[in-house]
C-alpha positions in Angstrom: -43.9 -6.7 -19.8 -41.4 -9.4 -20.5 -39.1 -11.3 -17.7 -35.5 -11.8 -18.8 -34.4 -14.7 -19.2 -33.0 -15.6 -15.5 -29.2 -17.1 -17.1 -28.6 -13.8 -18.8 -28.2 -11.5 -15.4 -25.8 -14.2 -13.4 -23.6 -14.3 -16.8 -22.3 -10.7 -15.7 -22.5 -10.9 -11.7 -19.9 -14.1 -12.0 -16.6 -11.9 -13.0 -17.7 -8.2 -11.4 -17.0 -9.4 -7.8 -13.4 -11.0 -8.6 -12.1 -7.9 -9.7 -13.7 -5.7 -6.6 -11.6 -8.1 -4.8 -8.6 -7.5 -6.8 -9.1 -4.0 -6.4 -9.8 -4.3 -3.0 -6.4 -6.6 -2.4 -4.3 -3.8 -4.4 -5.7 -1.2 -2.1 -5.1 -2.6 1.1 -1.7 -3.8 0.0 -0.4 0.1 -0.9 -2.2 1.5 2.9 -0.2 -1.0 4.3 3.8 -0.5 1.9 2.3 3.0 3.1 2.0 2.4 6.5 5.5 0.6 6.6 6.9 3.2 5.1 5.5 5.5 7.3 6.6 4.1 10.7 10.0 3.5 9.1 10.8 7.0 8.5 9.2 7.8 11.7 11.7 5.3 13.7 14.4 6.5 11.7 13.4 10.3 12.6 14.9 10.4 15.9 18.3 8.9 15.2 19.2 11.5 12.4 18.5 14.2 14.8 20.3 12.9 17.6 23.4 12.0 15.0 23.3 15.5 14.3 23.0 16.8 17.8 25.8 15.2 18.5 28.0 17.3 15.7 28.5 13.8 13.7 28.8 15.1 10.1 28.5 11.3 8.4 25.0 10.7 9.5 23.5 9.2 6.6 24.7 6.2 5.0 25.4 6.4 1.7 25.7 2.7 0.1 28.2 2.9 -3.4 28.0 -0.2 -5.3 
């Protein structure tokens, strides 16, 4: 029954939660470039459809460089 030395277990803990938290950050940064993009093409839903309702035929903009 030997006790390991106590240094040689914090040596390891030190780095592991930095890059839960990266990984953690990266994660809730996409749900939420999700979520914009989500609500944006939700918004932008309704005016296409009433553009088309309308008989418009240029509805979406197309941007030439």
């Amino acid at each position: 029954m030997s006790v390991p030395p106590s240094g040689s277990e914090d040596n390891g803990r030190d780095e592991h939660p930095s890059f839960v938290n990266l990984i953690v950050l990266a994660f809730v940064l996409l749900l939420t470039l999700l979520a914009y993009w989500a609500f944006s093409a939700l918004e932008h839903s309704p005016r296409f459809q009433r553009c088309l309702d309308t008989g418009q035929r240029n509805c979406v903009n197309i941007v030439s460089p």
